[in-house]
Structures are given as structure tokens and as C-alpha cells.
C-alpha positions as CSV (number, residue, x, y, z in Angstrom):
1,X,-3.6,46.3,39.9
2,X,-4.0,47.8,36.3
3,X,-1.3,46.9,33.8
4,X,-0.1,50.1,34.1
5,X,0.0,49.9,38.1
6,X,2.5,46.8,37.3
7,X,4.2,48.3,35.1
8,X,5.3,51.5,37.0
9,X,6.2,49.1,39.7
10,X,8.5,47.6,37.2
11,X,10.0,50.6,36.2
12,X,11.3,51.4,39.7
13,X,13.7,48.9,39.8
14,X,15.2,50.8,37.0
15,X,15.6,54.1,39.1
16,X,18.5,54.0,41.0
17,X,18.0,54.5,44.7
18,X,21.7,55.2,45.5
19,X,25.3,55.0,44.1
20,X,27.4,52.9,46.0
21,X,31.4,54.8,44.8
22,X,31.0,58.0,44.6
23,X,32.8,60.8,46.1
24,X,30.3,62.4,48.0
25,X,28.4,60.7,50.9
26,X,25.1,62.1,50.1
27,X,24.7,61.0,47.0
28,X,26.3,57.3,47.7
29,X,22.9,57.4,50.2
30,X,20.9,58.9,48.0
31,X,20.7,58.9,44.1
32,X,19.8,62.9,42.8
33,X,17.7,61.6,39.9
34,X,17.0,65.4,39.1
35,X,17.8,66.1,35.3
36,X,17.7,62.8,34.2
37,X,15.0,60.9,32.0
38,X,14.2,57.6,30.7
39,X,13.2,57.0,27.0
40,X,9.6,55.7,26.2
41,X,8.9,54.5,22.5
42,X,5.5,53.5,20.8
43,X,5.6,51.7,17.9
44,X,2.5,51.8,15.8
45,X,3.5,50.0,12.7
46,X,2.4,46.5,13.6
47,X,-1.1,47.9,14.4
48,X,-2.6,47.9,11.0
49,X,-5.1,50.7,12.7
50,X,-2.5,53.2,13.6
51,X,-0.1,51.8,11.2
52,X,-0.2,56.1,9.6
53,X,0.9,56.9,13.4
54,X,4.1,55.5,12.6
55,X,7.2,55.9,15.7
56,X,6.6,58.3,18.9
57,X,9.5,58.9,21.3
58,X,8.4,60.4,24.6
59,X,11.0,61.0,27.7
60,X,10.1,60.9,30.9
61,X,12.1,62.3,33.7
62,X,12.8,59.8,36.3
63,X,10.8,62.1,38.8
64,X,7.7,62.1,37.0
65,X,7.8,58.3,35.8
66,X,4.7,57.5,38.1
67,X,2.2,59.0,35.3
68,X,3.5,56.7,32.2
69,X,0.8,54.6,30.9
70,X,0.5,51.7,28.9
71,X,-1.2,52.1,25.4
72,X,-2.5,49.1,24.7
73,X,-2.7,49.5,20.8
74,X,1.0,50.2,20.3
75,X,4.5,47.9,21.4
76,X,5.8,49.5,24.2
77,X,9.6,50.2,24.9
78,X,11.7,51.9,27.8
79,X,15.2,52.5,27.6
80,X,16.7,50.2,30.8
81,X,20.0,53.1,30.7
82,X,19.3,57.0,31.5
83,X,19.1,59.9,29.4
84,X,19.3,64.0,29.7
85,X,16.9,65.3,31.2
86,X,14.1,67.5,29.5
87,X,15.1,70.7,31.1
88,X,18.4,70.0,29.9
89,X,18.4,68.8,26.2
90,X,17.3,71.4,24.1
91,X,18.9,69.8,21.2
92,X,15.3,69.4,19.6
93,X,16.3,66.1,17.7
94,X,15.9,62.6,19.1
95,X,16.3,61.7,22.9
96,X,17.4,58.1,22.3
97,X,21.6,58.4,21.4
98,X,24.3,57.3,22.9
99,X,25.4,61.0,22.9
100,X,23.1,62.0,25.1
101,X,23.2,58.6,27.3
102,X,24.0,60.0,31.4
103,X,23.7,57.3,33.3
104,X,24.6,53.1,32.2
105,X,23.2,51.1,34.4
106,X,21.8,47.5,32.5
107,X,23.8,44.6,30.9
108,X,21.5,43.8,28.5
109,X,21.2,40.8,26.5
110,X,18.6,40.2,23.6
111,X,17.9,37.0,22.7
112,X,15.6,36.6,19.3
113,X,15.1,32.8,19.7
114,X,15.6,29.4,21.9
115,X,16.2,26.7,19.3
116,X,12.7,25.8,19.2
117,X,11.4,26.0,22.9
118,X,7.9,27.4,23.4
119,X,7.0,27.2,26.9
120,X,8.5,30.2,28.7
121,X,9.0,28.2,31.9
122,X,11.5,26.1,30.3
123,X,13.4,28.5,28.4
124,X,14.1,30.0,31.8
125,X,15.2,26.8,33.4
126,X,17.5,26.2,30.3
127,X,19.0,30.0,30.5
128,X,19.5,29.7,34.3
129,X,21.1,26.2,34.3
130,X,23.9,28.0,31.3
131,X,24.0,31.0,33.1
132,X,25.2,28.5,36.3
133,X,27.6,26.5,34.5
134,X,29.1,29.9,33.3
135,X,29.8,31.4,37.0
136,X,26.9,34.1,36.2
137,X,24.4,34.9,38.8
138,X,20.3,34.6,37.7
139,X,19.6,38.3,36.4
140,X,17.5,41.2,37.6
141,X,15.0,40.7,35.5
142,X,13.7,38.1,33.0
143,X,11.6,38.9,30.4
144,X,9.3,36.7,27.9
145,X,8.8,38.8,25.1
146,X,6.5,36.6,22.6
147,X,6.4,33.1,21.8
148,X,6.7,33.6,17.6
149,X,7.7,30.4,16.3
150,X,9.5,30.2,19.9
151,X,10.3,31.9,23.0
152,X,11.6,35.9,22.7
153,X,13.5,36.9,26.0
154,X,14.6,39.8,27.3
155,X,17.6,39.8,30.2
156,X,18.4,42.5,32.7
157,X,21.5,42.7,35.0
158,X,21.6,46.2,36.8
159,X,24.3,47.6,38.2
160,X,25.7,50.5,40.2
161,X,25.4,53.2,37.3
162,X,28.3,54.9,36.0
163,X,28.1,58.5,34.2
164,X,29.0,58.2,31.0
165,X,27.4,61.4,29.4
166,X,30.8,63.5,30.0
167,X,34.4,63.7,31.5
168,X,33.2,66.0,34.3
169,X,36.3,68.3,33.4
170,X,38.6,65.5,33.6
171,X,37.7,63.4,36.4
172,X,35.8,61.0,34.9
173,X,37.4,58.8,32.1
174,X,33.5,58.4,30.6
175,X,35.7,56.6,27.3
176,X,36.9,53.7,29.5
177,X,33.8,53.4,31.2
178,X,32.1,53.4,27.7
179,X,34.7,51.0,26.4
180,X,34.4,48.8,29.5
181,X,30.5,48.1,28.6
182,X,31.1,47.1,25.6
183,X,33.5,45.1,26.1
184,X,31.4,43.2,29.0
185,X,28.1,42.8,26.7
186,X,30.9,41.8,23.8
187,X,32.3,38.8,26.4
188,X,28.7,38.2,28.0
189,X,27.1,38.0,24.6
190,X,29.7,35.1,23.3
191,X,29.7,33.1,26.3
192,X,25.9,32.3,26.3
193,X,26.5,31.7,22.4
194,X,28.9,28.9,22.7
195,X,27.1,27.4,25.9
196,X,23.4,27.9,24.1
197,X,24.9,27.6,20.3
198,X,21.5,26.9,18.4
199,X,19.9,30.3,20.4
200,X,19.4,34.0,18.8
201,X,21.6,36.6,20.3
202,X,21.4,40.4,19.0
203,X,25.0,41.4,19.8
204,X,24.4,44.7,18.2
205,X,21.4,45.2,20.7
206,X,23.0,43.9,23.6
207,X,26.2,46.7,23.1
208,X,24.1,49.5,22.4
209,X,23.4,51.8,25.7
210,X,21.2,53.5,23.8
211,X,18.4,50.2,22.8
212,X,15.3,50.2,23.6
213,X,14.1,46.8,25.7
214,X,10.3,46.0,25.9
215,X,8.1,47.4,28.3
216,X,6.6,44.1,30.3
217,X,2.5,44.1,30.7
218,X,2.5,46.1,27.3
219,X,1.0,43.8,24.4
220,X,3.4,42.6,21.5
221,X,1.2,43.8,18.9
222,X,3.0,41.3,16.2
223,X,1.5,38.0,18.2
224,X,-1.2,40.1,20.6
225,X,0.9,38.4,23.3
226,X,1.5,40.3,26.9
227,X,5.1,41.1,27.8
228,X,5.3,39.1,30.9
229,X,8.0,39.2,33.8
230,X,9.4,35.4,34.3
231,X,11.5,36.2,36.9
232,X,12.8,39.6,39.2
233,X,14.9,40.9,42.2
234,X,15.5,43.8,43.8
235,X,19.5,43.5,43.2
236,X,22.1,45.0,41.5
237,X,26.0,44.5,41.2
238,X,28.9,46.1,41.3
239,X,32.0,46.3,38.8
240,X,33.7,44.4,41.6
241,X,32.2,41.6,41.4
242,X,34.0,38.1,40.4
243,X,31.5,37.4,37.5
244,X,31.7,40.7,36.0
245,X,35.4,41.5,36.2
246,X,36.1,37.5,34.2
247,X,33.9,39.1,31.5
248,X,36.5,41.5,31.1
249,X,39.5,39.1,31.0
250,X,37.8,37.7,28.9
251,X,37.3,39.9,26.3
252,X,40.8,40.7,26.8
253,X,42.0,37.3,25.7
254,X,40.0,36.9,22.8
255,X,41.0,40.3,21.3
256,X,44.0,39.1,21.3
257,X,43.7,36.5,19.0
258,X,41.6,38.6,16.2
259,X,44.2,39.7,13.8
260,X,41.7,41.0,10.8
261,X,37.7,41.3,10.2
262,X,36.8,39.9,7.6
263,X,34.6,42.4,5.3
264,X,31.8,41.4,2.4
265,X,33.3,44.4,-0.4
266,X,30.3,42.8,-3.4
267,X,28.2,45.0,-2.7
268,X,26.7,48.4,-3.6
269,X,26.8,51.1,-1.3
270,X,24.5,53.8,-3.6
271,X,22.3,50.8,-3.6
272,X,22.3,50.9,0.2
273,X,19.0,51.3,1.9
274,X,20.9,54.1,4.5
275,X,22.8,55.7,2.0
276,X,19.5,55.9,-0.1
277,X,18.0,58.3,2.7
278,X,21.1,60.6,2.9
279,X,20.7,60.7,-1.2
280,X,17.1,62.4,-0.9
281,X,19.1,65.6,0.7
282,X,19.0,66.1,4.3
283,X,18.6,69.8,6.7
284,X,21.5,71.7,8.1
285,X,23.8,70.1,10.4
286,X,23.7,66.5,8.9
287,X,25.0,68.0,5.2
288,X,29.0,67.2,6.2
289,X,28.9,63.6,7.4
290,X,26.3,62.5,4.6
291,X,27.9,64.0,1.8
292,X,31.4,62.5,3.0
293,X,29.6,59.2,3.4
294,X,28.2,59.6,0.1
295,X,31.5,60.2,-1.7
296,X,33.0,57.2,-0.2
297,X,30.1,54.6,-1.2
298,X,30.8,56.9,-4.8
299,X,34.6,55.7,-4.5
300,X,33.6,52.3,-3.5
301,X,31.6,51.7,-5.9
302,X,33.9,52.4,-8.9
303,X,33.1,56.0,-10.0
304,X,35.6,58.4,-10.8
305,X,35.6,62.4,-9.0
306,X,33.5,64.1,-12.5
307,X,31.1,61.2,-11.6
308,X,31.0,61.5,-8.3
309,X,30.7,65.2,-8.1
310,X,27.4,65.3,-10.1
311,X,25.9,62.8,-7.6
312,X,27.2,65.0,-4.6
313,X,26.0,68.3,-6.3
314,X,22.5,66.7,-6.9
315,X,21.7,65.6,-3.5
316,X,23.1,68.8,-2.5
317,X,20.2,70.7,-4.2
318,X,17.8,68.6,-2.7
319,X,19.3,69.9,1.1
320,X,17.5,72.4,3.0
321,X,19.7,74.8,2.7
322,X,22.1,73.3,0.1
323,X,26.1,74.0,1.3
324,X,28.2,76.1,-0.7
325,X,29.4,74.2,-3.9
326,X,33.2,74.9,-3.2
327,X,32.9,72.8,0.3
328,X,31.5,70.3,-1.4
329,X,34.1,69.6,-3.8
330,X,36.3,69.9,-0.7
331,X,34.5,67.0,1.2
332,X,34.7,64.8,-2.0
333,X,38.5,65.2,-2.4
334,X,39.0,64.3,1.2
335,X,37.1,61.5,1.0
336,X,39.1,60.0,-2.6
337,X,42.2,60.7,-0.5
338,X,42.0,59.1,2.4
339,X,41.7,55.5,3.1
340,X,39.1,55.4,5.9
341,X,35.7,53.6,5.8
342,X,31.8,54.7,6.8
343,X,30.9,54.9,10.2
344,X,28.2,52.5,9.8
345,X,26.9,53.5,13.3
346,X,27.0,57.7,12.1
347,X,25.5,56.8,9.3
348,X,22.4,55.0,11.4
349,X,22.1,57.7,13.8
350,X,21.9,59.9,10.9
351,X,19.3,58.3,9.1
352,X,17.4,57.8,12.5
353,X,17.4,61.5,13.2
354,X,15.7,61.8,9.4
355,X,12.8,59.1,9.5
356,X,12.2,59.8,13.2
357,X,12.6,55.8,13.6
358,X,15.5,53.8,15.3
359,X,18.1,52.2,12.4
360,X,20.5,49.7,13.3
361,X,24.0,50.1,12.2
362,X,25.1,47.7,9.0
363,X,28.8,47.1,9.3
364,X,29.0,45.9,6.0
365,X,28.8,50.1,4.9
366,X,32.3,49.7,6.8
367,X,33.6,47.9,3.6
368,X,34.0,51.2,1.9
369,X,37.5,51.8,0.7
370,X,38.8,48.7,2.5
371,X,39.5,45.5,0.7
372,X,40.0,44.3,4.5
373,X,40.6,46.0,8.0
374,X,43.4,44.7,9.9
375,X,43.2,45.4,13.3
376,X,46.1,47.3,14.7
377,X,47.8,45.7,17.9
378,X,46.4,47.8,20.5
379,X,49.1,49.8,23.2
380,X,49.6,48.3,26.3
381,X,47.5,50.6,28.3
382,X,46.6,48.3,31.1
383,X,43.3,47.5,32.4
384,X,41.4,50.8,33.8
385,X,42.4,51.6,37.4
386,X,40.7,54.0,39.7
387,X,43.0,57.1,41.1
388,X,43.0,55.9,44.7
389,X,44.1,52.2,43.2
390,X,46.5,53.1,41.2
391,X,48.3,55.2,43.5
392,X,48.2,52.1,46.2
393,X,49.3,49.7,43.9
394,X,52.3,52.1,42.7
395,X,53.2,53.1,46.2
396,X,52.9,49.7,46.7
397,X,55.4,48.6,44.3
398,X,58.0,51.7,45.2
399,X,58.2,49.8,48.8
400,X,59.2,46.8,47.4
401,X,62.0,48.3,45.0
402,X,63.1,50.2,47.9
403,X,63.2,46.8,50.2
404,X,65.4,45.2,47.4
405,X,67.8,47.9,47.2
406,X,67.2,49.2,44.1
407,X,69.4,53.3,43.4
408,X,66.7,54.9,41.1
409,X,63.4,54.9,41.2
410,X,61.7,54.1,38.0
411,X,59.8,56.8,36.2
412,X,56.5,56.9,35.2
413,X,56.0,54.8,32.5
414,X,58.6,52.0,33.6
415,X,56.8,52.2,37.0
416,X,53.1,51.2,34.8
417,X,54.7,48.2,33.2
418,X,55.4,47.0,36.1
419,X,52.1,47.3,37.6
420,X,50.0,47.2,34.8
421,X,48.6,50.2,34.6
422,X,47.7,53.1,31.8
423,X,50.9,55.3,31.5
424,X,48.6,58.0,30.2
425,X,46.6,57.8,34.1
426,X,49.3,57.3,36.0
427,X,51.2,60.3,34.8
428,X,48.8,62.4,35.8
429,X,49.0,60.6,39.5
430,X,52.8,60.6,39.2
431,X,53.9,64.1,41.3
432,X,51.0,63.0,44.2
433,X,53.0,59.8,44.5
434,X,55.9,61.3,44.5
435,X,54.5,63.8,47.0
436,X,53.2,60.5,49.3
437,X,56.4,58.9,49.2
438,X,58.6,62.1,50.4
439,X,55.7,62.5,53.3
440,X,56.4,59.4,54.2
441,X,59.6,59.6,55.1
442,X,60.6,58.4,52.3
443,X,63.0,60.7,50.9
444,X,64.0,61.6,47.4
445,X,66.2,63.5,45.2
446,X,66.7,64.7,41.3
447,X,69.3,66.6,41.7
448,X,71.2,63.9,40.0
449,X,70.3,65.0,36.4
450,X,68.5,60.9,36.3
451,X,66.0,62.1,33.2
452,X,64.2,63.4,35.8
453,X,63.8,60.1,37.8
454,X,64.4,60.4,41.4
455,X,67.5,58.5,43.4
456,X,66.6,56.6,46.8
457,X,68.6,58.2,49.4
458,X,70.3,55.8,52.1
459,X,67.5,57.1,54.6
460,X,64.8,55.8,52.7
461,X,66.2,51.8,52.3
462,X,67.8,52.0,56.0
463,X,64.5,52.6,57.3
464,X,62.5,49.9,55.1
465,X,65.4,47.4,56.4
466,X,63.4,47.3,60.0
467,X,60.5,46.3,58.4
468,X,59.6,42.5,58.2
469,X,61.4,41.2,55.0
470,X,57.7,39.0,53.4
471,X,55.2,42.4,53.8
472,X,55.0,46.4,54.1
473,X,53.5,46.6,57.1
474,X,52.1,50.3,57.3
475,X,52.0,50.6,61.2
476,X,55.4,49.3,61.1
477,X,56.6,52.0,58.4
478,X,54.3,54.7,60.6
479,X,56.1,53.9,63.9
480,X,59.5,53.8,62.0
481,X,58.8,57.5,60.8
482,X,57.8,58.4,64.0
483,X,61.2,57.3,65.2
484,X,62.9,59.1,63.1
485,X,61.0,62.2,63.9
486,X,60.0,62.9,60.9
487,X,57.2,65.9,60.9
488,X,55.6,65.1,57.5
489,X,54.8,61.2,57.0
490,X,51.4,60.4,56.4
491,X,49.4,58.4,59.0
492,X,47.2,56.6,56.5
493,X,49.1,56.1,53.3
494,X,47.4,52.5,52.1
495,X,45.7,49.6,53.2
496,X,47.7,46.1,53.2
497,X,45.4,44.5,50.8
498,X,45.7,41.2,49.7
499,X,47.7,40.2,46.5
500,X,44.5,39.1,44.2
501,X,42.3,41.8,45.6
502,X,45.5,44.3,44.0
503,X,45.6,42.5,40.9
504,X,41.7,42.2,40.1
505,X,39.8,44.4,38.4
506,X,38.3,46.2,41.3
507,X,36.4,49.5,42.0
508,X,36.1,51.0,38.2
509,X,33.5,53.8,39.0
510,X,35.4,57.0,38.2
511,X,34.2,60.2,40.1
512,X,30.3,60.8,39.4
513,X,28.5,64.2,39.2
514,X,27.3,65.6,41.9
């Protein structure tokens, strides 16, 4: 086989076959890979014969990936998540942002050095013997990179993919999926750090859904090495599983304990390399963000509003076309008002989008206006529950009130405590559960002027009394209702699930596209 044969072999792993939640049966069968496409970049810098040629992005969709080819001159890249199709982005600019991101599918982890190993083979066994003590299952795929100085790996962990590129009109929470990745790759990234502590981790490669990874049986044009696979299976996981929900928890518990972040203010942010780029003017539609970003390295950086205007006005002229001098002004008085920092990941993209070449964020642009960042105590939203979850663990927890005796049933956001759930989600649950629980049999009133909370008539606790006292039995409940002739109940209400199945972090996937 050619080196591009292998590779295209390799690439098929990343295709997903079939999505194992999803609402529809077809497409838990069969994955519709239609308007989708992976990102391919060729890097000619390190090539001192193309070196002119530069950066090329070229998407692929995931139907046609059977032509891609490796160019042996260049370093090859793929992104392991999926993007928008080409039918489907019309946007012109760059492929490769997290904004246009459809489909995340890879835990990802970089690793830029191994304390001095060179021979591949052992890197591995040292990786795989932490990644045992830690509870983590051997990856999907393992890649050796280069050998510069020492070994350059590359670590893939596919899993079912979740669709992140919108809300799909509300039935798809894409933020706490987003939020969820990163907060895995966060926990996954300093786990291997403290059990390999003298290795090289990118973190801010390993939580970006939008990297790039190397494409293996392409050359590393920096060493002339080949990108070679160390180890692969056909295998991917689920958000189910143990490993990946203690990630999670993890991160959880650590967050906890951060109370500020610690920023480096001595520097100069007009002397920044990024904010350098937005300074030699930039086209229509990037002209708000880098002139705000602009004003607040100005006010950073010790000038007054007169001084701070003429550097606005100047990079102004040099936009194509320049914005109206009176917005402007506006943008620069917003930003010497407020008290909020860069985006040092807009600020990237931006400067991506105008050299045509990927830019990793610098947090320390974050240091604008702020002395130091405390981090507010987040709300007690609760760890992200699917619908179908969180109404069994509420209903759930309704029985059990009822069982005890209890005269009002609490509302909403009294009932989420106690389960540990969003309030936000479970609001918008809250009149189906109510809806479940009068079907059942189970009936309730608020007529009583409660706030709107609903009192547990004597019908509703006589007939839990003939249940077993230690469980909710559902066919004991369903035969109960049946004695009481009751035309409504509902014959499959839950499943009796077992405590720590309940309480884990268990079936995330939202509904998917169809």
C-alpha cells in the first residue's frame, strides 16, 4: 500500500459509522455524514523549497475523503473533530473554527516531549502503564510524531460524537456539551501531568476542537521523520463510561478550589505580536472587535483617550473600508469604561482569519484592564442531565416525598436541589412531570394558592402506602392504578434503576440532527 493508501485507511476511523443516542433509529444505525467535512492543512514553511507557499487549508467532505493524498513536501494535518460542509459554508473565510465545528468526536491530547525518551516503543509502554494506574483505557490511536531531542506523540480517544455546531432550536444544549469537552481535556490533561510530571503537555491544544493533529504516513518536514501509528483500534466510547464521567468529577473538584488566576500585567500590549496585526488595519467585518481590542491594550498600557484616539483613527485609515469616525470614538469610550479584558482567543481567531495561518491564543492579552481576575463562585447548576434523566430522577424523587408523607410538593427549583440538577433544565421539564405524575394516578391540586406549588391529595399517599416501604416498584404502582380504575396512568412511567447508575453522570448526548 502507498502512503497515501494507509493513510485513507487511517482516516476512516475518524468517520463515524453510527451514533449510538440519538433520537432517531436510522441514524443511531447509520451515521448521515452528508454536509459535513474534515479540515486538511499543508504547511509549507519548514520546506525551505516551498517555504513562499506558505499555509493551505483544504476541506474535505467526509464523502469524498477517499481522494486526499499525501504531499510529501509539506507537514500534513487533519482535524480529528468535523466541520460544515462545503455546500454549506459559504462564509468564504477559514474552515478551521470552533464556530463552524459540527460534530466533536476526539479527546485529544498533545504531548511536545517525554522527559528525554527516544525510542518510540518505550514512550508507549511508559504512557500506557500511567494511563493504567490512572483507570484510563489504551486510546484509539497512538501517534509518534518525531523524535526531536525526544519522542513527539500524538493521542486519540474517539467517542460517540456529539453536535455541537448549534442548539437545533432548543433541543440541544450545544454550550454544555461544549463546556463538558473542555472540561474533560482540562481533567484528562492534568492527570497525565502529575502522573508523568517531567512530560510536555499542550493544554491549549488538547481543549481546542478546532486543532489540527498530524496526519500519520505524512513526513515531519522539521526532522524528515514519517508520522508513524504506534498503536490503533477500532473503538470508541461513550459519555457513559466510568473513566470519562471521573474526568468530570474531577474537574469539578478542582474548580472548586481555584479562587483567582494569577495574571503577568508587565507587559505591553501595543507591543504585542497579535495586537501588532490588528494595528496594520484589517477588512470589513473584523473593524469592531479589533478596534475595541485595540483601545483596551491603549488603556492598559497607560495612555489617556486624546492618545488613544489618534492610534485608533490611524489604524482606522489603514481599514479597507475605514468605519465612520463617530463609531469609533464610540468603541473607545466603551472600552475606557468598562472593566472587561481581551478575548485572547477572538483576538487569535482574528488574526488567523488575516494571515491565513492558525494563531494560538495568549492569555496573557487577558491581563488588559485587570490587575487580577477573581473567579466568581459559579451557580449551583448541577451536572448536565439529559431530558429523559432528569424527568426519572425527579419523578423519582416525588415518590419518595409522597411515601414520607410530605403536604406540598416542592416546586421546581427546590425539587433540583434536591436532585442535583440545573433549575434552568428542569423548568422547562417541570409541567411534563407534572403532567406524568397526575397520569399516574397521582393526583394533584393548586387550587390552594401554594405559590403555585401543588398539594398531594390523600389519594395520591394512600395509594403509595401499598407499595413496599424500601423501593418504588413500578408494576406495583401500575397494578395499584389499575385498582383504582384510574383511566389515565401511564403504563411505562420509569425504569427502577439502581441508585449509582441515577447519580452518575450518565447518557449526556442531547438530541442530534437528523
Amino acid at each position: 500500500m502507498s502512503l497515501s493508501d494507509k493513510a485513507r485507511e487511517f482516516i476512516k476511523l475518524f468517520i463515524p459509522k453510527q451514533k449510538k443516542f440519538h433520537k432517531d433509529k436510522k441514524s443511531r444505525e447509520l451515521f448521515n455524514v452528508q454536509g459535513f467535512s474534515m479540515v486538511f492543512g499543508h504547511n509549507y514553511q519548514n520546506n525551505s523549497e516551498f517555504a513562499d507557499l506558505d499555509f493551505s487549508e483544504m476541506p474535505r467532505d467526509l464523502s469524498d475523503l477517499d481522494k486526499i493524498y499525501i504531499a510529501e513536501e509539506t507537514d500534513n494535518y487533519f482535524t480529528p473533530n468535523i466541520f460544515l460542509g462545503n455546500n454549506y459554508d459559504r462564509s468564504g473565510g477559514s474552515r478551521k473554527h470552533a464556530h463552524k465545528c459540527t460534530w466533536v468526536q476526539d479527546l485529544f491530547i498533545d504531548i511536545d516531549g517525554t522527559a528525554g525518551i527516544t525510542d518510540p516503543t518505550q514512550a508507549k509502554e511508559v504512557l500506557y502503564q500511567a494511563l493504567q494506574d490512572l483507570g484510563i483505557p489504551k486510546p484509539t490511536a497512538l501517534i509518534h510524531t518525531s523524535t526531536n531531542t525526544d519522542v513527539h506523540l500524538q493521542v486519540h480517544w474517539l467517542i460517540d460524537p456529539l453536535w455541537v455546531y448549534d442548539n437545533r432550536k432548543g433541543t440541544v444544549n450545544n454550550g454544555e456539551l461544549l463546556s463538558w469537552h473542555y472540561n474533560v481535556m482540562s481533567a484528562l490533561v492534568e492527570l497525565l501531568q502529575e502522573q508523568l510530571p517531567d512530560w510536555e503537555f499542550d493544554t491549549t491544544k488538547s481543549t481546542d476542537i478546532s486543532t489540527y493533529a498530524r496526519l500519520p504516513y505524512s513526513y515531519n518536514q522539521k526532522t524528515g521523520q514519517l508520522v508513524e501509528v504506534l498503536d490503533l483500534q477500532d473503538r470508541r466510547w461513550t459519555l457513559d463510561d466510568g473513566w470519562v464521567t471521573n474526568l468530570l468529577k474531577r474537574n469539578y473538584e478542582n474548580n472548586k478550589q481555584k479562587e483567582y488566576i494569577k495574571i503577568n500585567t508587565d507587559i505591553k500590549l501595543l507591543e504585542h505580536p497579535q495586537i501588532q496585526v490588528l494595528l496594520q488595519g484589517v477588512s470589513e467585518g473584523y473593524r469592531n472587535y479589533s478596534q475595541y481590542a485595540i483601545a483596551l491594550a491603549c488603556k492598559h498600557d497607560g495612555l489617556s483617550q486624546g492618545e488613544a484616539i489618534k492610534v485608533l483613527l490611524e489604524q482606522n485609515n489603514k481599514c479597507s473600508p475605514k468605519e465612520r469616525k463617530s463609531k469609533v470614538i464610540g468603541v473607545l469610550k466603551s472600552a475606557y469604561r468598562g472593566d472587561k479584558g481581551l478575548s485572547s482567543k477572538i483576538v487569535a481567531q482574528l488574526v488567523s482569519d488575516i494571515i491565513g495561518q492558525e494563531v494560538k491564543p495568549d492569555y496573557s492579552l487577558f491581563a488588559a484592564c485587570k490587575e487580577g481576575i477573581k473567579v466568581k463562585p459559579k451557580a449551583k447548576k448541577g451536572i448536565y442531565t439529559p431530558k429523559q434523566v432528569m424527568i426519572q430522577l425527579v419523578i423519582k424523587e416525588a415518590l419518595e416525598l409522597i411515601r414520607k408523607g410530605v403536604e406540598v410538593l416542592p416546586s421546581s427549583k427546590e425539587m433540583a436541589q434536591l436532585v442535583g440538577v440545573s433549575p434552568s433544565s428542569l423548568k422547562k421539564v417541570w409541567s411534563d412531570i407534572i403532567k406524568i405524575l397526575k397520569n399516574l394516578g397521582l393526583q394533584l391540586d393548586n387550587s390552594a394558592h401554594y405559590h403555585h406549588k401543588y398539594i398531594i391529595l390523600d389519594r395520591a399517599k394512600e395509594l403509595l402506602k401499598r407499595a413496599k416501604p424500601h423501593t418504588i416498584n413500578l408494576e406495583v404502582l401500575k397494578s395499584l392504578i389499575k385498582a383504582f380504575k384510574d383511566e389515565k396512568y401511564i403504563m411505562k412511567l420509569l425504569k427502577v434503576m439502581p441508585k449509582e447508575d441515577l447519580e452518575s453522570f450518565i447518557k449526556f448526548v442531547a438530541n442530534s440532527p437528523p
